[in-house]
Backbone as CSV, one residue per row, in Angstrom:
resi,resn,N_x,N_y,N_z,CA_x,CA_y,CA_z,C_x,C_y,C_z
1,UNK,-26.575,13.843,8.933,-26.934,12.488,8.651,-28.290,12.447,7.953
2,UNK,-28.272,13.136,7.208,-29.713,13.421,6.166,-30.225,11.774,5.562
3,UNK,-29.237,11.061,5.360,-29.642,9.560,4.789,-30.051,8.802,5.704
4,UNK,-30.226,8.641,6.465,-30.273,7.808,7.942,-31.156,7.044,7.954
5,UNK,-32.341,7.538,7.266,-33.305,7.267,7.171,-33.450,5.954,6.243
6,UNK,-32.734,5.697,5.385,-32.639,4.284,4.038,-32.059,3.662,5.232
7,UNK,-31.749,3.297,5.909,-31.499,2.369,7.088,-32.615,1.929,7.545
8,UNK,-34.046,2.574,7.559,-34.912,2.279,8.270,-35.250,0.475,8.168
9,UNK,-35.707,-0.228,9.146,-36.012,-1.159,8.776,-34.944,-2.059,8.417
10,UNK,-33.695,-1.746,9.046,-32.189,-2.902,8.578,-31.876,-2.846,10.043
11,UNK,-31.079,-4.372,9.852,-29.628,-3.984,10.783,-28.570,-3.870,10.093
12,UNK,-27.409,-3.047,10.051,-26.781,-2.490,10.045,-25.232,-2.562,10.448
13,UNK,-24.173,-2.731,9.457,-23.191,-2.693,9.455,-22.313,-2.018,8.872
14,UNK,-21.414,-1.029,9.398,-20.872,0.206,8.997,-19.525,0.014,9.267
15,UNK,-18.429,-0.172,8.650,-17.293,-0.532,8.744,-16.465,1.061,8.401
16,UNK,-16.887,1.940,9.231,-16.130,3.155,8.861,-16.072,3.379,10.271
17,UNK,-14.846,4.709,10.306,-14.667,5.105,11.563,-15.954,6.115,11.792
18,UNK,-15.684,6.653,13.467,-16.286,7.101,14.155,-17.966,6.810,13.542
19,UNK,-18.574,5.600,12.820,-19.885,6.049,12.393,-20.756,5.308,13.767
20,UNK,-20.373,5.108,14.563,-21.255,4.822,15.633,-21.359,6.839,16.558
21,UNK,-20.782,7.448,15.655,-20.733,8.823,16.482,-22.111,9.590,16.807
22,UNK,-21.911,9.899,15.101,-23.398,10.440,15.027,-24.525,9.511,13.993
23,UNK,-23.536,9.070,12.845,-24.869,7.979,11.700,-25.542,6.987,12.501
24,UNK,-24.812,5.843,13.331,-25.534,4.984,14.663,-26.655,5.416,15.400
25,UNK,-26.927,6.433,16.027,-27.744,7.181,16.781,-28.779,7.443,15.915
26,UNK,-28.169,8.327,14.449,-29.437,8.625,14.008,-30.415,8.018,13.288
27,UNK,-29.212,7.153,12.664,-30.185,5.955,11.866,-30.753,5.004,12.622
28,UNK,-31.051,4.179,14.621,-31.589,3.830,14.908,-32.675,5.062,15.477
29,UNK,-32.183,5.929,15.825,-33.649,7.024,15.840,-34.406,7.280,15.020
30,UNK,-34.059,6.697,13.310,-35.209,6.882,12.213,-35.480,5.665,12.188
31,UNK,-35.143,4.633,12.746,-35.800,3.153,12.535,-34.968,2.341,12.083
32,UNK,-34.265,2.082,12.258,-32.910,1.258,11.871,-32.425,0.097,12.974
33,UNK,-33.114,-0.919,12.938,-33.199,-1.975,13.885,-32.060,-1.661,14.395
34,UNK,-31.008,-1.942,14.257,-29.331,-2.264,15.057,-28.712,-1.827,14.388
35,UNK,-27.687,-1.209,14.716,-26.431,-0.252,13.880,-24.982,-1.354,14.524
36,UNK,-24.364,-1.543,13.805,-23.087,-1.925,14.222,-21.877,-1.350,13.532
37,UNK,-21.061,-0.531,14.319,-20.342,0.461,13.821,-19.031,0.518,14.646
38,UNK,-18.038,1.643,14.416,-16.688,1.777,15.195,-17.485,3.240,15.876
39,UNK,-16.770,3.076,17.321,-16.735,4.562,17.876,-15.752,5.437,17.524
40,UNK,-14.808,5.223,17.407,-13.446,5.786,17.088,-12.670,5.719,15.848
41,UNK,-11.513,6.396,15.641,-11.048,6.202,14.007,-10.190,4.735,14.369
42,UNK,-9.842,4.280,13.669,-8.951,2.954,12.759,-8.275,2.912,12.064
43,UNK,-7.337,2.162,11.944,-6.782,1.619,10.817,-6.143,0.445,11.060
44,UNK,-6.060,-0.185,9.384,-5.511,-1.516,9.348,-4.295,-1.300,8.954
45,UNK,-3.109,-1.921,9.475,-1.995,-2.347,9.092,-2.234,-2.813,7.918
46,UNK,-1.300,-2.181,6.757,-0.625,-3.264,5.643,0.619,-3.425,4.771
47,UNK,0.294,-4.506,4.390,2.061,-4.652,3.787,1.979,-4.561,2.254
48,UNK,2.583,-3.844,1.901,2.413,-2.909,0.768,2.464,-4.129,-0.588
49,UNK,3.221,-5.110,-0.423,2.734,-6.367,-1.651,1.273,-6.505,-1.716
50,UNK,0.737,-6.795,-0.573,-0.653,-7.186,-0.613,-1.965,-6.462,-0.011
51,UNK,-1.711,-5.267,-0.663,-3.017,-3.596,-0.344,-4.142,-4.634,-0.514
52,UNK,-3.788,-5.047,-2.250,-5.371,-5.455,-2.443,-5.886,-6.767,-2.361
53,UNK,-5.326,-7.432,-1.326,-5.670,-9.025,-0.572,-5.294,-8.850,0.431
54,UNK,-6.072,-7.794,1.321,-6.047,-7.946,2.654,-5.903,-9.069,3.285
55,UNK,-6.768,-10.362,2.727,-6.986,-11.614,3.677,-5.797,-12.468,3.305
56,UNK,-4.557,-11.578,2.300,-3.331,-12.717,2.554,-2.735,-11.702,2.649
57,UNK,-2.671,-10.967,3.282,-1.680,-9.855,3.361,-1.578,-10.094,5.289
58,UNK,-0.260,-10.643,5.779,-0.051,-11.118,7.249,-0.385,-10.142,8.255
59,UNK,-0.522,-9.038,8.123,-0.303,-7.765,8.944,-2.100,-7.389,9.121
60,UNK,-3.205,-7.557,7.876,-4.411,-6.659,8.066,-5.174,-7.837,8.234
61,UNK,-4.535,-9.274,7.759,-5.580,-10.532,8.163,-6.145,-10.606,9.598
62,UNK,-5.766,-10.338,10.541,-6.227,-10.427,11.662,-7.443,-9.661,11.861
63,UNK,-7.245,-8.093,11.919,-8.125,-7.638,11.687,-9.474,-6.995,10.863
64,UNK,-9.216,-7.806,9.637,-10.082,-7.764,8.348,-11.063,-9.550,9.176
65,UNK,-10.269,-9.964,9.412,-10.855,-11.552,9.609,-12.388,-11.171,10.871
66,UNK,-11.858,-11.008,12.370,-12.748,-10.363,12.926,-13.728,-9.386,12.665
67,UNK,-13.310,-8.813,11.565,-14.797,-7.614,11.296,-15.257,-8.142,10.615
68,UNK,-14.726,-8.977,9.149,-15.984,-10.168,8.799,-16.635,-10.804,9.320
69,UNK,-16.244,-11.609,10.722,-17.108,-12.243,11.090,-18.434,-11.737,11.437
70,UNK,-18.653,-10.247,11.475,-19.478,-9.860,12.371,-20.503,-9.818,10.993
71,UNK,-20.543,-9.359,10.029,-20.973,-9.717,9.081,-21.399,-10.851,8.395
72,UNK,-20.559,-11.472,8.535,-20.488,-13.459,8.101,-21.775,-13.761,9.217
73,UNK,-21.881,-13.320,10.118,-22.498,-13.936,11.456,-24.063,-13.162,11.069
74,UNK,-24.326,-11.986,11.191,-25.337,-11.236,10.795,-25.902,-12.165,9.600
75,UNK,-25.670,-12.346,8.336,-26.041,-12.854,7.132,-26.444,-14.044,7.759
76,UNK,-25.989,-14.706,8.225,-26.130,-15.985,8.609,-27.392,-16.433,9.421
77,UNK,-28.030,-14.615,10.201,-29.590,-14.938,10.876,-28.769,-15.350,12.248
78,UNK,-27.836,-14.521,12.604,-27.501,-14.470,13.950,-28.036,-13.216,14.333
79,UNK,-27.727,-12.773,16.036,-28.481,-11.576,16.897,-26.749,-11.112,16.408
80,UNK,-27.473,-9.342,16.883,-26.157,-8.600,16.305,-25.273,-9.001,17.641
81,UNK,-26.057,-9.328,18.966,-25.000,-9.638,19.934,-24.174,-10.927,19.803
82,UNK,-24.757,-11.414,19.391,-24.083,-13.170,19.074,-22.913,-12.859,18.321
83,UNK,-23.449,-12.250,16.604,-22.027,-11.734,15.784,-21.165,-10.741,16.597
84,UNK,-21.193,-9.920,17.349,-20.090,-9.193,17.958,-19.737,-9.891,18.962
85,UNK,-19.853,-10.868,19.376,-19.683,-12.054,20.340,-18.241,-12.799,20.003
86,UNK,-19.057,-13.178,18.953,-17.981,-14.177,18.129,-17.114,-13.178,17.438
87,UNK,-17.489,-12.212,16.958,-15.596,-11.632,16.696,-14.999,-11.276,17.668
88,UNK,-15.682,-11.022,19.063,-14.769,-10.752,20.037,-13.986,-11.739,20.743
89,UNK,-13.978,-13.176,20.160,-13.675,-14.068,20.941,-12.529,-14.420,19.757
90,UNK,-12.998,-14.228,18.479,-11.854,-14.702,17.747,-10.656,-13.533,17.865
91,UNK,-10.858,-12.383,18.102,-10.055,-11.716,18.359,-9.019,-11.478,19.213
92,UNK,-9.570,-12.245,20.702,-8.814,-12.793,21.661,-8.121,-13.882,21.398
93,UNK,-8.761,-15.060,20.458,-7.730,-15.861,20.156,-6.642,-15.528,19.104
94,UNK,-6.658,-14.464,18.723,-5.890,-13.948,17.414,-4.905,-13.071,18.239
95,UNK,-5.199,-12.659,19.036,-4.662,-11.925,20.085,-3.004,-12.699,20.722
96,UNK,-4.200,-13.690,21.367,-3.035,-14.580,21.939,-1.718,-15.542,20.970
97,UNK,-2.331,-15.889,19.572,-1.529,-16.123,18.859,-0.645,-15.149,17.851
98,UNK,-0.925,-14.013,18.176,0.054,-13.048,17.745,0.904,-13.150,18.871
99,UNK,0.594,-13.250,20.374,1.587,-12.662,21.126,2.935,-13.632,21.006
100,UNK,2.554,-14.719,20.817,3.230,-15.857,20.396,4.076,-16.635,18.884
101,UNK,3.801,-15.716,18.264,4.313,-16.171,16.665,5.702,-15.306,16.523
102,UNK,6.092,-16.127,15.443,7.540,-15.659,15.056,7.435,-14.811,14.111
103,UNK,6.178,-14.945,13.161,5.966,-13.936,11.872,6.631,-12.167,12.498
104,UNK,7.496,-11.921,11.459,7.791,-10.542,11.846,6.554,-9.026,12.035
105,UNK,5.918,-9.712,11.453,4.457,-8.309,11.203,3.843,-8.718,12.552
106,UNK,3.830,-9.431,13.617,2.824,-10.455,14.399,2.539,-8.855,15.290
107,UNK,3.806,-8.155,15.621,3.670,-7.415,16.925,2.896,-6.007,16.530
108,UNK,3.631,-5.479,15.162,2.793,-4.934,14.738,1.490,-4.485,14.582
109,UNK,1.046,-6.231,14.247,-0.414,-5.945,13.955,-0.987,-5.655,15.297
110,UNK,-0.618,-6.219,16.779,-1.433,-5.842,17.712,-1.743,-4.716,18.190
């Protein structure tokens, strides 16, 4: 994690896998106010019409929507806890209305 360091002085949003592993750690150990990152690998569901419009593509909207927010929320001059707050809540409600929809991708995506 030789770059870690151009973080210094940010908070921090890393939309890749495992980068809360080792880049998280090191870039708040070189000064990097708040790191917000995945612990683990990921992936988004998608439906092959719409790769490149995730946000109308039924299957990766859910979870493209929640990780914006956390971003949307940050920009906005929120605490990084507030933005991971609020995607965790829209996520539960996204949650519950997947469990409930007729859309064929719904089960999928959960």
């Amino acid at each position: 994690m030789e770059s870690s360091y151009l973080l210094k002085e940010t908070i921090t949003f890393a939309r890749a896998c495992n980068s809360l592993v080792k880049l998280g750690p090191e870039a708040v150990k070189n000064g990097c106010k708040s790191f917000v990152g995945y612990r683990k690998k990921f992936w988004i569901l998608r439906w092959h019409k719409t790769t490149c419009k995730p946000l109308k593509d039924v299957a990766a909207k859910p979870v493209m929507e929640c990780s914006n927010i956390v971003a949307i929320e940050l920009i906005k001059g929120k605490t990084v806890k507030e933005a991971v707050k609020k995607s965790h809540e829209r996520a539960d409600e996204l949650m519950d209305e997947l469990i409930y929809s007729k859309e064929p991708y719904a089960s999928a995506t959960l």
